[in-house]
C-alpha positions in Angstrom: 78.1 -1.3 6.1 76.8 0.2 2.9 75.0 -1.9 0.3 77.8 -0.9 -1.8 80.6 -2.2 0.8 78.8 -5.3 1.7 78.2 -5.9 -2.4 81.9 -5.7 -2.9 82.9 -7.8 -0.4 80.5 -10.6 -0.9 82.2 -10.4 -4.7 85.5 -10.4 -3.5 84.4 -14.1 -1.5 82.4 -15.0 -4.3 85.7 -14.9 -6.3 87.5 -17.0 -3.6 85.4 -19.6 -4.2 83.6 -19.3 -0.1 80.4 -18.1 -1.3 78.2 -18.9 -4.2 75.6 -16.7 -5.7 72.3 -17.5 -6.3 70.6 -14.5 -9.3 66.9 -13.9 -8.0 65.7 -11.3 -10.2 67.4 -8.2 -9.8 69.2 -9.5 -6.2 71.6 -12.4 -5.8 71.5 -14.5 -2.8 74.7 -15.6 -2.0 75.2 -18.9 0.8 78.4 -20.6 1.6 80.2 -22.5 -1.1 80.7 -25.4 1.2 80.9 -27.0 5.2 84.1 -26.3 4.9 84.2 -22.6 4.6 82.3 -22.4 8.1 85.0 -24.5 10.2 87.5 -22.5 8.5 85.8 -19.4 10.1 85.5 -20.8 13.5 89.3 -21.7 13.4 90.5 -18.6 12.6 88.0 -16.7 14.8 89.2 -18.8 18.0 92.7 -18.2 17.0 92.2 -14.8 16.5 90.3 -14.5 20.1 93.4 -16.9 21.6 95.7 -14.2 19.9 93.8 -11.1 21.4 93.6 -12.3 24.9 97.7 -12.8 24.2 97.8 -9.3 23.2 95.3 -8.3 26.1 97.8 -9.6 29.1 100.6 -7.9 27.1 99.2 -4.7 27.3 98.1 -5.1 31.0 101.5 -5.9 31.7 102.6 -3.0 29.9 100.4 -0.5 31.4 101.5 0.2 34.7 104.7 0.6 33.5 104.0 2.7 30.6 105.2 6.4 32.3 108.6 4.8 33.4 109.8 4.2 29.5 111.8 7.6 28.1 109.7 9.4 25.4 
């Protein structure tokens, strides 16, 4: 990612209230606004990894029968 991108996103959490931002000069460090905000990560990344291995089986099952299905 650009500086730009990553500078937009982390003000886009900052306004969230996830991450805080620490002015150091002419940089701002920026940290997680709480504990919290890390477990809600790691939730939604194991559900999101549950959800693609879900998706993953789908399209397995679906592949071997994808020429049979009219066009």
């Amino acid at each position: 990612m650009s500086v730009a991108n990553t500078s937009q996103h982390l003000q886009r959490l900052k306004r969230a209230g996830l991450v805080v931002g620490d002015r150091r000069g002419t940089s701002i460090r920026y940290r997680l606004a709480d504990p919290a905000v890390i477990r809600l990560w790691v939730e939604l990344r194991g559900i999101a990894l549950q959800q693609l291995a879900e998706v993953t089986r789908a399209l397995d099952a679906y592949r071997p029968q994808r020429h049979g299905f009219p066009r």
